[in-house]
N, C-alpha and C positions, 0 to 999 in steps of 0.2 A: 238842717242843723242851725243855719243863721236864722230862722226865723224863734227858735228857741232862745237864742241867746240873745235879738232883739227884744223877744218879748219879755225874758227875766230883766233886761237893762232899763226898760220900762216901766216894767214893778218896780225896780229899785228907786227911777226917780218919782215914782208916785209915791211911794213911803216914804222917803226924805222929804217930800212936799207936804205930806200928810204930817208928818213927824213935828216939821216946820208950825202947820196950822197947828195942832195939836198944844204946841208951845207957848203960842199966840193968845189960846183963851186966857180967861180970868182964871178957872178953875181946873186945868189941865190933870191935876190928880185923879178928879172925877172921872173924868173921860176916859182917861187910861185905865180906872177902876174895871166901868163897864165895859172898854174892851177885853182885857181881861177876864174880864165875866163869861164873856159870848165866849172866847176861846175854851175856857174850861165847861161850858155847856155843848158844846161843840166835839173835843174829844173825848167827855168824862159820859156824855148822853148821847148823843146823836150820831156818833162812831158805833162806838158799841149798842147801838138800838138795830142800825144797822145791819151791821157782822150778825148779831143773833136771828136776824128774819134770816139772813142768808142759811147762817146753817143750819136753821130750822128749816128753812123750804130743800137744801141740800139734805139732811134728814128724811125728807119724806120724798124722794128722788126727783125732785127740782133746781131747775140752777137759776138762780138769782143770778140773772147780768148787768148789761147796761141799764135797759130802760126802766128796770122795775127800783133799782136803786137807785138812778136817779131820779124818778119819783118820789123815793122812800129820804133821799137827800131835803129834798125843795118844798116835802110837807113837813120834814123834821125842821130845817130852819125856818118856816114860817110861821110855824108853832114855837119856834123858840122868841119869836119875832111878837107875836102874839101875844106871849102868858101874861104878862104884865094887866093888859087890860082885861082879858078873860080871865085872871085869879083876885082882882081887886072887891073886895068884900063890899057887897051893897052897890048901889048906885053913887055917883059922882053929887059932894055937897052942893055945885054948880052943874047942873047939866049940861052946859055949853061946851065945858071943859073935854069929857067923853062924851061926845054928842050918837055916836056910833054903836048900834046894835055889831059889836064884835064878838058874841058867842053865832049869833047867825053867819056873819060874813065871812068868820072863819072856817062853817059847815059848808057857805056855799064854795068857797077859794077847796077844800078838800076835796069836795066833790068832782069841782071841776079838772082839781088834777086828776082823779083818779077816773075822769071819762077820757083826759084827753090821753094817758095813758093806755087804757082800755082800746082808743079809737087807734093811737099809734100800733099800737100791739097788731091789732084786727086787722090794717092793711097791711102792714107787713109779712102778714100770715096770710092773706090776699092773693101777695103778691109773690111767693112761691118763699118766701126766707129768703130773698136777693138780701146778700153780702157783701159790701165795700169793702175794700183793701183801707185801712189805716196807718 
C-alpha cells in the first residue's frame, strides 16, 4: 500500500511540474487545447473502441483480458498519436517538413504489435497458462 501512495505522490509532483511548464510557454492555451483533445479522444474513442471488442469477443464466448487489451490500448493510442500525419490531405508543401513515409510506419508499428502479442500469447500457452499472483 505505500508503494501506491508513493507513486500517486509522485504523479502529483509531476503534474504541478507539468502544470508549472505548461504555464511557462508563450501559448499555454494551445497546449492545454490539445491536451484536452487527447483526453476526449481517449475516453470518447479508444475507451469505448475497447469495451465493444470486449463484448463482442465476450459475445461470441471469448474473454478479452490483459494481453489483448492491452494490445488493443497501445495500437489505439498510437493511432491516436498518428492520425494527424496519416489524415493530412496530399503530400507536405515542403518535404522536409513530413519527411516520413507514415501510412507505412504506422502498418509496420501495428503489425509488429500484433506479432509481439501473438508471440506473447503463444508462449504462454507453451508454457502451460502459469499464473502469477498480483
Amino acid at each position: 500500500m505505500r508503494y501506491r501512495y508513493a507513486v500517486a505522490g509522485l504523479g502529483a509532483v509531476l503534474m504541478g511540474l507539468g502544470g508549472a511548464l505548461l504555464v511557462r510557454q508563450p501559448s499555454p492555451w494551445r497546449i492545454a487545447l490539445w491536451l484536452a483533445g487527447a483526453v476526449v479522444v481517449h475516453d470518447g474513442l479508444l475507451a469505448p473502441l475497447v469495451m465493444a471488442v470486449a463484448a463482442l469477443t465476450a459475445a461470441f464466448g471469448l474473454r478479452l483480458r490483459g494481453l489483448p487489451r492491452s494490445a488493443l490500448i497501445v495500437a489505439g493510442s498510437l493511432t491516436a498519436i498518428a492520425l494527424p500525419p496519416l489524415l493530412r490531405p496530399g503530400g507536405a508543401a515542403n518535404p522536409t517538413v513530413v519527411p516520413l513515409d507514415y501510412l507505412r510506419n504506422w502498418l509496420l508499428t501495428m503489425a509488429a504489435i500484433a506479432l509481439a502479442t501473438g508471440l506473447y500469447a503463444a508462449a504462454r500457452a507453451a508454457l502451460g497458462g502459469v499464473r502469477r499472483r498480483t
